[in-house]
N, C-alpha and C positions, 0 to 999 in steps of 0.2 A: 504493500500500500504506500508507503514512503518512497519508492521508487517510482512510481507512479504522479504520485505529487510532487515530486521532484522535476518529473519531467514537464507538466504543465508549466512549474518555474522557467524551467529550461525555454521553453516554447516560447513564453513570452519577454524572455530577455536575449538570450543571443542568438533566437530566431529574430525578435525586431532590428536589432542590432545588425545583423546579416542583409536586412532589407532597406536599408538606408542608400543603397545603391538609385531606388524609386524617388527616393523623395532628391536625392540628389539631381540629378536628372530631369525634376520637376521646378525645385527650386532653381537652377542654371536657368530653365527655359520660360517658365510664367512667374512662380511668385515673389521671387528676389531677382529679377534680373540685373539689377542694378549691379550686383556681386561679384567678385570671380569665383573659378570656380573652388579657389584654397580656401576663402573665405566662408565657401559655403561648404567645406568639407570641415571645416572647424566645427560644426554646428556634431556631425556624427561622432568626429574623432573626439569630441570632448566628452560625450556619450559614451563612448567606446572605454575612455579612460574613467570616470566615476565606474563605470560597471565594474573594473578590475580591481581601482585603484583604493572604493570605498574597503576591502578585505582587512586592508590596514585598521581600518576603526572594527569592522562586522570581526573579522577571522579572533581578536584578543575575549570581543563581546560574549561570540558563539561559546569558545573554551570555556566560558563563566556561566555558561547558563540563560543568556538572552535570546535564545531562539524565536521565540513567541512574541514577543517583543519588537522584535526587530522585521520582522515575519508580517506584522498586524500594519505599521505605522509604515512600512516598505511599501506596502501594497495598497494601501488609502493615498498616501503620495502619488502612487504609478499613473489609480485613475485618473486621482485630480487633474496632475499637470497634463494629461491625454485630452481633458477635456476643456483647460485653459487653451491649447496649443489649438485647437478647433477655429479662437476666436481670434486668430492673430492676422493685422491685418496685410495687403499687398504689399512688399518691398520693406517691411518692417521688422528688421533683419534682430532686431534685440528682443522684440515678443519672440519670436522665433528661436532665439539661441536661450532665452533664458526657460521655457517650457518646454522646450525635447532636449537641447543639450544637460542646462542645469537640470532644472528639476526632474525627467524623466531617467537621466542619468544616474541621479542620485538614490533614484527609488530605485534602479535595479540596481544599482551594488548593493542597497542593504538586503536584501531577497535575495541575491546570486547566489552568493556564497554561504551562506546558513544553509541551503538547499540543495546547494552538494557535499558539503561538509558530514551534516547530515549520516548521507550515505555510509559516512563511514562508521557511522556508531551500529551498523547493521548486517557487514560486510568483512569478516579478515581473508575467507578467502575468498576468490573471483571477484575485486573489490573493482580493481579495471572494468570488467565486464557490468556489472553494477550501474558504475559510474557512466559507462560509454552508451550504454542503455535509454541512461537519464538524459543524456546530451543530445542523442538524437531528435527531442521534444524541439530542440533549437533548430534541426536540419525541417522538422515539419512546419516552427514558425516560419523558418525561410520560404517554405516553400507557399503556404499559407498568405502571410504578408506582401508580398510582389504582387500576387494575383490577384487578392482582394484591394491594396490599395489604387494598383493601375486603375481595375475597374472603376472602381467607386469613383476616382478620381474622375475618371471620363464620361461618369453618366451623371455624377451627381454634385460634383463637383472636390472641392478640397477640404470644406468643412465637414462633410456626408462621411469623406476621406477617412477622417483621423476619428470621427466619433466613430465608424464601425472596428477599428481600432480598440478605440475605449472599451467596448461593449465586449471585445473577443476577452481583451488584457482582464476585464471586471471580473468573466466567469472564470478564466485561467484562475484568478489570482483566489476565489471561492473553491475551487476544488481541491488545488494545490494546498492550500492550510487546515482544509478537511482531512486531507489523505498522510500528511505528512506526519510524522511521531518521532522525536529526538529520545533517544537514549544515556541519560546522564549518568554518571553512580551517584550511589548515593550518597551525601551530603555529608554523612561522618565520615569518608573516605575521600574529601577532595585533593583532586590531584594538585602538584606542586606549579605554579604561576611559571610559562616556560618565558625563555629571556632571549632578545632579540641579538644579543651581544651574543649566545651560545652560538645561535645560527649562523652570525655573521664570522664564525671559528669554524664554520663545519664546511672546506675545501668543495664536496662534490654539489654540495646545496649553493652554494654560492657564485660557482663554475657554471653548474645549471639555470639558475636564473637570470646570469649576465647572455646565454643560448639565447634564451625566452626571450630574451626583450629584443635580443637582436632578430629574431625569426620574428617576433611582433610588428616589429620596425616593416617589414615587410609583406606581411602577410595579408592586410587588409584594403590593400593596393586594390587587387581583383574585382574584392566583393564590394569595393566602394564604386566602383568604376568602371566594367564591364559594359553595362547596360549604355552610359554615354558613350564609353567604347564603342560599342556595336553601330550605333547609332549614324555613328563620323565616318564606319568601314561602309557606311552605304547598305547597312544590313537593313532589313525592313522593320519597319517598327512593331508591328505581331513580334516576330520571335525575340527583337531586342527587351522586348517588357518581359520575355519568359526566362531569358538568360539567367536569372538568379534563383526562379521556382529550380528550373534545370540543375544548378550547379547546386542548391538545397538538397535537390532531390537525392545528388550522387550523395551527398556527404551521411544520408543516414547509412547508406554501404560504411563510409569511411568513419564511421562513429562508431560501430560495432565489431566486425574483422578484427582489424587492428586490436580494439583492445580482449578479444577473444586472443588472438598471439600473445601480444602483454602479458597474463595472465600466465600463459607457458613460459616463453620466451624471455622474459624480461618488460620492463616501460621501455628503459633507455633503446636496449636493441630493435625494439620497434618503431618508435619516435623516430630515430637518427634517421633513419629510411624517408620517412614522412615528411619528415624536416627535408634533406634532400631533393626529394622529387617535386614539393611544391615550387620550391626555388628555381631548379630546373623546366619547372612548367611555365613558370613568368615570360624565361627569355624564349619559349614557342610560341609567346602570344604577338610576336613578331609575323608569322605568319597566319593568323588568323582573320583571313579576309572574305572567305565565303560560307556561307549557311553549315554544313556539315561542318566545317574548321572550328565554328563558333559553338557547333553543339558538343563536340569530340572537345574540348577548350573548356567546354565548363564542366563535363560530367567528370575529366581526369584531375581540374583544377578542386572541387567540389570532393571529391575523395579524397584526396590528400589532404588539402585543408582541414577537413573536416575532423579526420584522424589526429592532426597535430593538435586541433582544440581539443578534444575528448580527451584527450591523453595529459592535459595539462594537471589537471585534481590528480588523475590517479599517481602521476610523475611525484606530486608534493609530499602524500600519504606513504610512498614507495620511501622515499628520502625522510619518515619522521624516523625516530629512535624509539616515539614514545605516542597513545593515541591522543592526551592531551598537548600535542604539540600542532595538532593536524591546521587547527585553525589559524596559529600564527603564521606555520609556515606556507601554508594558503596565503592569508595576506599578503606578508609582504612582497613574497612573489608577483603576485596578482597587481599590486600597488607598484608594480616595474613594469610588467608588463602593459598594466595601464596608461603609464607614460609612452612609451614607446607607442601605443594604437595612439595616442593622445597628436606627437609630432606625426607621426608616419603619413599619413593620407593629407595633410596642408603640404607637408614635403613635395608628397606626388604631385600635386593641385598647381604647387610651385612650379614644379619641373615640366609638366605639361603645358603649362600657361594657359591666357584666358578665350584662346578662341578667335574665330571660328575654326582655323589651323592648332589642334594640339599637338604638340611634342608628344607622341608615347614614348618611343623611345627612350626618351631620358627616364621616364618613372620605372618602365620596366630593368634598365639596368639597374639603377639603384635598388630596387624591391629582391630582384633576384639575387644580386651580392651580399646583401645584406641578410638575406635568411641562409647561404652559403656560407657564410662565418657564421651566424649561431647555429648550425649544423659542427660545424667544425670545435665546435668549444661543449657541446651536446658529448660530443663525442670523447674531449678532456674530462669531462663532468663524468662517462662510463669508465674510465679507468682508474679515477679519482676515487668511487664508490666502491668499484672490485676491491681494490687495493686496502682502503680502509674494512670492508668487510669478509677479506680472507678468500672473495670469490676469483671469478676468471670472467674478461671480459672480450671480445663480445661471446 
């Protein structure tokens, strides 16, 4: 049941997150014109980052006991600013940033991470599988969110837009705190208060989240920008609104596979791969210029991506010593990570420029280098961990 409600979490946070690609593409072209388009990727990437970055405050919260808490006032926030954001008006670029970025941001980091943290109070073994389970709710938001807001967008306009939005995130967010149940001990047995200064002593944790933020830095390139992408290749506009349900779609493949190997295999020896091939798939988006290019481009981009996020929880939980640690070392991870999606996509936005001629080029080299070294330091971080723990790696 808590995997369950987990995943509805999942669904309506880094599945919306994942469809910000729509709104991007809508705000360039009708309701911020005024913008470019780094400016208006600021609005997701800042999104992007409260989602990860709140871990810092929820991950220490969660370890104490605050689930419910956090869980209630997370989710009353989500609707709210869903349905403030409704009312924002044309080219009014600060309504707009402070309701989906600020405050829609802020409410899925406090709900993110208590809800797959979670997981682990339920799970020692198959805990990957668990978790990758859970993430998949995110591959069906993606897939979910493109399609319902294009449309809506297009029959009903942009306010119709974000209130069907509202109405999904309301019931998500009603099932998910029904179904979800934390596990704490009990209360004459509290665990010892873990310390940020131990983690920041612990080689393969510290090796591994300098990876993360580097593989972050580049990862959300795609799923912010695809869909403008396709747009500029002259692709038609049908299948360019679908490019993200598409690349959703693969990624429930790549949200589960993966972490079924994980669970045999190792985290790290499957991540590293993962890591790898999305990187790898950036610099083919260099040849993606016709229909089939574009669908083959999201379904391999869409799996691999997908794997590297599901694999991020179980990677943290993999690397504790201890299960009360689960939630710090969440955070602050998460709160690295979230910088990185934070700079990453205005980088791109930069690199590309504002049109009607974009530079790809330039963002795809930078996106694909950049998750090529945090592969490479992934790969420090698996020998760092063998080594410390008497194993063999890979």
């Amino acid at each position: 049941m808590t995997v369950a409600g987990s995943w509805f979490i999942s669904s309506i946070c880094f599945g919306y997150v994942n469809a910000f690609g729509v709104y991007q593409t809508y705000y360039v072209e009708t309701l911020l014109p005024s913008y470019s388009a780094s400016s208006i990727a600021w609005i997701g990437s800042l999104q992007t980052y409260f989602l990860f970055a709140m871990g810092l405050v929820t991950g220490p919260l969660f370890d104490h006991g605050y689930f419910w808490h956090m869980m209630i006032v997370g989710s009353v926030l989500y609707v709210g600013t869903l349905f403030a954001q409704a009312q924002v008006q044309k080219d009014s670029y600060y309504q707009v940033f402070l309701s989906q970025a600020v405050g829609q941001g802020i409410a899925m980091g406090i709900i993110f991470l208590p809800s797959m943290a979670v997981i682990g109070h339920h799970f020692q073994k198959r805990r990957a599988l668990a978790m990758g389970l859970t993430v998949t709710g995110s591959s069906v938001g993606g897939i979910i969110f493109p399609i319902l807001v294009n449309n809506v967008f297009n029959d009903r306009g942009y306010v119709w837009g974000v209130r069907a939005v509202g109405f999904f995130v309301l019931g998500a967010c009603v099932l998910g705190n029904l179904l979800m149940r934390p596990r704490y001990p009990p209360r004459h047995t509290k665990p010892p208060t873990p310390s940020i200064f131990k983690l920041l002593r612990d080689p393969p944790y510290v090796v591994s989240i300098g990876g993360l933020f580097l593989t972050a830095l580049g990862l959300f390139f795609v799923i912010f920008y695809i869909q403008l992408y396709t747009l500029t290749q002259g692709i038609s506009e049908n299948l360019s609104f679908y490019t993200l349900a598409i690349l959703n779609a693969a990624s429930v493949v790549g949200r589960t596979l993966p972490n079924i190997l994980a669970d045999r295999f190792g985290i790290l020896q499957v991540m590293i791969p993962t890591v790898f091939l999305s990187g790898a798939i950036v610099f083919a988006m260099f040849g993606v210029k016709s229909v089939g290019a574009v669908v083959i481009f999201c379904i391999m981009y869409g799996f691999s991506s997908g794997a590297v996020v599901s694999l991020l929880a179980p990677l943290m939980a993999a690397l504790s010593d201890h299960f009360w640690e689960m939630g710090m070392r969440m955070g602050f991870a998460f709160s690295l990570i979230g910088i990185a999606a934070l700079i990453g996509t205005p980088i791109d936005g930069a690199l590309i420029g504002n049109g009607p001629v974009f530079d790809w080029w330039k963002a795809e080299i930078f996106s694909g280098i950049v998750m090529l070294a945090g592969c490479a330091l992934l790969v420090v971080a698996g020998y760092l961990l063998a080594k410390k723990r008497g194993l063999h790696f890979p």
